[in-house]
Backbone as JSON, one array per atom type, in Angstrom:
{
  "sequence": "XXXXXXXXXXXXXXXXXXXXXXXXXXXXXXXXXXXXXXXXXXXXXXXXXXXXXXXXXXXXXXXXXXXXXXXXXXXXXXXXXXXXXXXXXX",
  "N": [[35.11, 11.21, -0.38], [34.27, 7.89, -0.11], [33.03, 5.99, -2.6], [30.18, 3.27, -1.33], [28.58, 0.02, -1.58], [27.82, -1.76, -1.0], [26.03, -2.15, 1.36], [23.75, -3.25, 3.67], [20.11, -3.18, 2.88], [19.89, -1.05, 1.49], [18.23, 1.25, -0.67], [17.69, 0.12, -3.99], [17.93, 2.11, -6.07], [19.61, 4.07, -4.65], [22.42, 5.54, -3.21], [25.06, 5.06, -1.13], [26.85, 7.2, 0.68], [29.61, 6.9, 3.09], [28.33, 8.27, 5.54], [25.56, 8.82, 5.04], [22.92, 8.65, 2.67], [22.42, 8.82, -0.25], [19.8, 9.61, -2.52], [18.22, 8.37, -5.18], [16.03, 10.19, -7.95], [13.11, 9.47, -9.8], [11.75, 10.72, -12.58], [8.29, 10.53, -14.71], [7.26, 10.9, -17.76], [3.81, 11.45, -19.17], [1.75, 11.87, -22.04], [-1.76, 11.75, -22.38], [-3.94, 10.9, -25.02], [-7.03, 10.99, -25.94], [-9.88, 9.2, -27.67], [-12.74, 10.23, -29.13], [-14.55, 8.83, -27.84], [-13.49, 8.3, -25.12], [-12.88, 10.28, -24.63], [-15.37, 11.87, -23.87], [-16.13, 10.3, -21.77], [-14.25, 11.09, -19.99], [-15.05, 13.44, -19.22], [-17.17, 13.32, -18.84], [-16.95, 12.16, -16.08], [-15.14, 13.96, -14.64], [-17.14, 16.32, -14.4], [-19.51, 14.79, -12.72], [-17.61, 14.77, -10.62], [-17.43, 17.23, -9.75], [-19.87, 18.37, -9.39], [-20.6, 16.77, -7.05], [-18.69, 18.3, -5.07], [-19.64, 20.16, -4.99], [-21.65, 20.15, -4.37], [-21.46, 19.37, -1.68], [-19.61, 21.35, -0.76], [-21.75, 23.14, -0.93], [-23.15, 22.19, 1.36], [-21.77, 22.29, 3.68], [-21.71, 25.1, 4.22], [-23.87, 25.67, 4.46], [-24.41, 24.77, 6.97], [-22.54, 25.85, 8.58], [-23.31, 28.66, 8.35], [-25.99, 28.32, 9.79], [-25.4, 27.9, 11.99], [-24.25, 25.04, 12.92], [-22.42, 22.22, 14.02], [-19.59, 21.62, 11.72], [-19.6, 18.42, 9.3], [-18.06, 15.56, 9.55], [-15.61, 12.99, 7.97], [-16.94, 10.91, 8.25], [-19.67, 11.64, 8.47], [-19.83, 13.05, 6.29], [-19.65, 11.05, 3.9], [-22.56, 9.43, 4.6], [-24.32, 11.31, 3.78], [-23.53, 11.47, 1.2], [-24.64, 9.27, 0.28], [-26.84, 9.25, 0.73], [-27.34, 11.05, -1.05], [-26.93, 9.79, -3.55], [-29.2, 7.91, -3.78], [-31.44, 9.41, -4.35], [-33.82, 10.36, -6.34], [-33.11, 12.63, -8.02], [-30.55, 12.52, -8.45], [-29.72, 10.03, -9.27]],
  "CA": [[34.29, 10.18, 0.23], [34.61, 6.65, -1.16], [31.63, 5.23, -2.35], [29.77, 2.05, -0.48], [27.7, -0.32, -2.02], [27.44, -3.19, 0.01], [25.9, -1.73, 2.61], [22.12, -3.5, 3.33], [18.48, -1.95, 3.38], [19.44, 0.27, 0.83], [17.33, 0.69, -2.01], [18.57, -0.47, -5.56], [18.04, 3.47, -7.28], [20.23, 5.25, -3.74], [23.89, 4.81, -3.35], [25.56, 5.07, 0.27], [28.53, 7.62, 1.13], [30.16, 7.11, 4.4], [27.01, 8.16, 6.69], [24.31, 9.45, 4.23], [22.32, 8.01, 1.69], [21.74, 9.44, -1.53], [18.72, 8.59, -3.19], [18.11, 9.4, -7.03], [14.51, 10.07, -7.83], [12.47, 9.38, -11.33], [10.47, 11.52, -12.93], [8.37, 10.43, -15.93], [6.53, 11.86, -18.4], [2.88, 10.98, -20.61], [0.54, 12.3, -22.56], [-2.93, 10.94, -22.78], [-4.57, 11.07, -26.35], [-8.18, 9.9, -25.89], [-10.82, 8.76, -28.54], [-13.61, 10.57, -28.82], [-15.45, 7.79, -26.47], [-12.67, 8.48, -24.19], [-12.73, 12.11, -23.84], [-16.72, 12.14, -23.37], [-16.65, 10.1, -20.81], [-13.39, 11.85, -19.34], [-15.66, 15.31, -19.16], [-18.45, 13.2, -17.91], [-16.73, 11.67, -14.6], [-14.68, 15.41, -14.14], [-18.52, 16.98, -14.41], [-19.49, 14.5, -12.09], [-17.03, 14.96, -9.18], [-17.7, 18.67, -9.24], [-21.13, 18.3, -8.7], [-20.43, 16.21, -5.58], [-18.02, 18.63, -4.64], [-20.09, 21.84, -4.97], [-23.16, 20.15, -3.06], [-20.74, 19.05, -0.35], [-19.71, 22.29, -0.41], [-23.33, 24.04, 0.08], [-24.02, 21.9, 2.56], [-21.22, 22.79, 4.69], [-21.76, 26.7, 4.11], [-25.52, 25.82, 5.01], [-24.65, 24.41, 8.37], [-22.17, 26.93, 9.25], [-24.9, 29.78, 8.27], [-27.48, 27.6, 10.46], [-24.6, 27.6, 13.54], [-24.25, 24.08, 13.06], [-20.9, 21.79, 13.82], [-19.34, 20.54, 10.37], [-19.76, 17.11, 9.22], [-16.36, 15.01, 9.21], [-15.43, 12.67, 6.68], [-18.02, 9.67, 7.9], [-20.97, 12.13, 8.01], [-21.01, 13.42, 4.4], [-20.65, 9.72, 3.12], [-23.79, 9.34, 4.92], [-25.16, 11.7, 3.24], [-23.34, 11.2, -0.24], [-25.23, 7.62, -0.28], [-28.44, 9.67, 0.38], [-27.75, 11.88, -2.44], [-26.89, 8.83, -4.64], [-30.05, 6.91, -3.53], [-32.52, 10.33, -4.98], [-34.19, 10.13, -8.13], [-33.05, 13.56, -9.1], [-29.23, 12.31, -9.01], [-29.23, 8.84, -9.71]],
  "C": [[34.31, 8.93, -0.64], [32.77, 5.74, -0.73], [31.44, 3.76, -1.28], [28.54, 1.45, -1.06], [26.89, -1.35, -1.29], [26.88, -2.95, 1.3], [24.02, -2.78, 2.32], [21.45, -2.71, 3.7], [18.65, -1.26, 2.88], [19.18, 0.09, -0.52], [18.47, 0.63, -3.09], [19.26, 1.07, -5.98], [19.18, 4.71, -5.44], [21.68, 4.84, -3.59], [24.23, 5.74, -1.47], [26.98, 5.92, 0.39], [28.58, 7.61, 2.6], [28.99, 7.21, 5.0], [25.84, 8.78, 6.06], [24.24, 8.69, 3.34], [21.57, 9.1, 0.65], [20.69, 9.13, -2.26], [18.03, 9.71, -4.4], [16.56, 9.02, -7.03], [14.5, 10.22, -9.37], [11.73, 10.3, -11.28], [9.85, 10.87, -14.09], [7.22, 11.29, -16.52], [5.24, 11.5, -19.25], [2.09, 11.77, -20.63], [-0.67, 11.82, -22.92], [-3.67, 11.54, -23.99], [-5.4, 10.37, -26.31], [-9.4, 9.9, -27.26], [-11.73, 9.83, -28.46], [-14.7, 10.44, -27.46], [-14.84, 8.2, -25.1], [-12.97, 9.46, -23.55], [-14.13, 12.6, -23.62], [-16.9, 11.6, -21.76], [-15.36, 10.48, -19.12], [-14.21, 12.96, -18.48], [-16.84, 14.64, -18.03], [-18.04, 13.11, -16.26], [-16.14, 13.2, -14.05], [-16.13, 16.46, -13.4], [-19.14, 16.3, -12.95], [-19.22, 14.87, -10.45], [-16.98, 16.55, -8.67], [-18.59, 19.28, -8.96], [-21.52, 17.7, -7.3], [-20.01, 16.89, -4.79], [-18.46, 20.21, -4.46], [-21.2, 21.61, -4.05], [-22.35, 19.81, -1.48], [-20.16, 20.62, 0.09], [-20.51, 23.48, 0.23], [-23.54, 23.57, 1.07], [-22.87, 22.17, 3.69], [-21.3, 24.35, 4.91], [-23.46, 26.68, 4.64], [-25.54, 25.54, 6.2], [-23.71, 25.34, 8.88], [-23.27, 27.9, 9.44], [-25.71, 29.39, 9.9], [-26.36, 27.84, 12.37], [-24.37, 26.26, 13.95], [-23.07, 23.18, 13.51], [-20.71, 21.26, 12.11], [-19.66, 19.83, 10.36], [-18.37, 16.76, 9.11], [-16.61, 14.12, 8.04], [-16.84, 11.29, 6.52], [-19.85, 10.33, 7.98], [-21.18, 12.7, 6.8], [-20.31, 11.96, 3.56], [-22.18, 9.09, 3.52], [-24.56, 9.94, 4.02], [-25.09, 11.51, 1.56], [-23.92, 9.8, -0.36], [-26.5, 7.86, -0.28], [-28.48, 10.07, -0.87], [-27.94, 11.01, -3.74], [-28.49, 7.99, -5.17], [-31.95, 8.31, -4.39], [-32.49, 10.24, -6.38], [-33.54, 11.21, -8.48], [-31.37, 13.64, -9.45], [-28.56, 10.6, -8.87], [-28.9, 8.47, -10.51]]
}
């Protein structure tokens, strides 16, 4: 097959044989090394979103239980702006 370069619309990183397009993919690689400051407030936001994610959880296991329909995605921000708006998780 003889390569083709000149072909348009094709990206920079893919090269063109005859009727297919090859396309080379990146991978890369890092490691994050955080401060002290860093890695507290790493744990904190992780802690966080799994507390959102465990009450969003009860409350769908509470309305099944109850025989209820689910909530979709714009009824538990409804309610995640209630939960925000309570003293005991503001």
């Amino acid at each position: 097959m003889k390569e083709r370069t000149d072909v348009e619309g094709v990206l920079d990183n893919a090269t063109m044989l005859d009727d297919c397009v090859i396309q080379r993919l990146h991978a890369y690689r890092f490691e994050l090394v955080p401060t002290g400051v860093l890695l507290h407030f790493m744990r904190r936001i992780a802690g966080a979103s799994r507390f959102v994610d465990n009450k969003r959880l009860a409350l769908q296991v509470e309305r099944s239980e109850d025989s209820e329909k689910k909530l979709g995605y714009a009824g538990m921000c409804r309610r995640l702006a209630a939960w925000r708006h309570k003293l005991e998780t503001a």
